[in-house]
C-alpha positions as CSV (number, residue, x, y, z in Angstrom):
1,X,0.0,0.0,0.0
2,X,1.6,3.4,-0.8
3,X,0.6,6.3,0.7
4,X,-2.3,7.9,-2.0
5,X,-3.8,4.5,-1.4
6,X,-3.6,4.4,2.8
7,X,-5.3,8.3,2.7
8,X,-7.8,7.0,0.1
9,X,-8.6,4.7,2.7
10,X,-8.5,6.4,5.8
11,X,-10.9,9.3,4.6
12,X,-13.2,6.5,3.8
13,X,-13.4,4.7,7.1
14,X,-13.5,8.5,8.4
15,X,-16.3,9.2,6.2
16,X,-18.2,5.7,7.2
17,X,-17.0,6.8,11.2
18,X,-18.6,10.3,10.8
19,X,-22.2,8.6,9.3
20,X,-22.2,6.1,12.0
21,X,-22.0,8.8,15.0
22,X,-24.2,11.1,13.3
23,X,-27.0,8.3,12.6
24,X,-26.5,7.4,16.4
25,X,-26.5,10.8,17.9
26,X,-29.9,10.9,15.8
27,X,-31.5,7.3,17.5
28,X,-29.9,8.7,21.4
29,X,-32.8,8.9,23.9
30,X,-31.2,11.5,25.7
31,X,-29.6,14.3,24.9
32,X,-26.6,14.3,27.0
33,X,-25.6,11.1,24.9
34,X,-26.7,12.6,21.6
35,X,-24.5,15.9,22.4
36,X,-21.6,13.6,22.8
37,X,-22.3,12.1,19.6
38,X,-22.5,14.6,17.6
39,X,-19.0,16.6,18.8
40,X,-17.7,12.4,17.9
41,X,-19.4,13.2,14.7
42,X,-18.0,16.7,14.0
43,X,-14.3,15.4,14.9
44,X,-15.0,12.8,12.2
45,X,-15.8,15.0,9.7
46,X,-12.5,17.2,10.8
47,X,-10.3,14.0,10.5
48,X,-12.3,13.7,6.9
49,X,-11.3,17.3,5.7
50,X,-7.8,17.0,6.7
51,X,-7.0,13.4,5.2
52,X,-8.9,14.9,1.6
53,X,-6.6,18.1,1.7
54,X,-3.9,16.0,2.6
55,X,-4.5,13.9,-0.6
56,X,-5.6,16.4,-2.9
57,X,-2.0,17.4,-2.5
58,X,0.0,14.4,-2.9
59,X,-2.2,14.3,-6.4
60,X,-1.0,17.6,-7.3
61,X,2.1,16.4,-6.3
62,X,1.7,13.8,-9.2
């Protein structure tokens, strides 16, 4: 695995991470628990951006 191929890979177990917590923050019966899930969800989606800009460069990169 080189490393386009691992941050192809780790923004898309990011991106499955980031649906997951959001889908559960929606089913929580309480909203101390759903709060929680949704800052898990939020750090998710900032793991997301950073691994895309990270590999939008290495593409530019060539």
């Amino acid at each position: 695995m080189n490393l386009k191929e691992a941050l192809e890979l780790a923004a898309k177990e990011e991106a499955k991470a980031m649906q997951n917590y959001t889908r559960l923050a929606g089913e929580a019966e309480d909203p101390e628990t759903r709060l929680m899930l949704e800052q898990i969800a939020k750090e998710e989606a900032g793991h997301l951006k950073r691994l895309t800009e990270r590999l939008k460069a290495i593409k530019m990169l060539g």
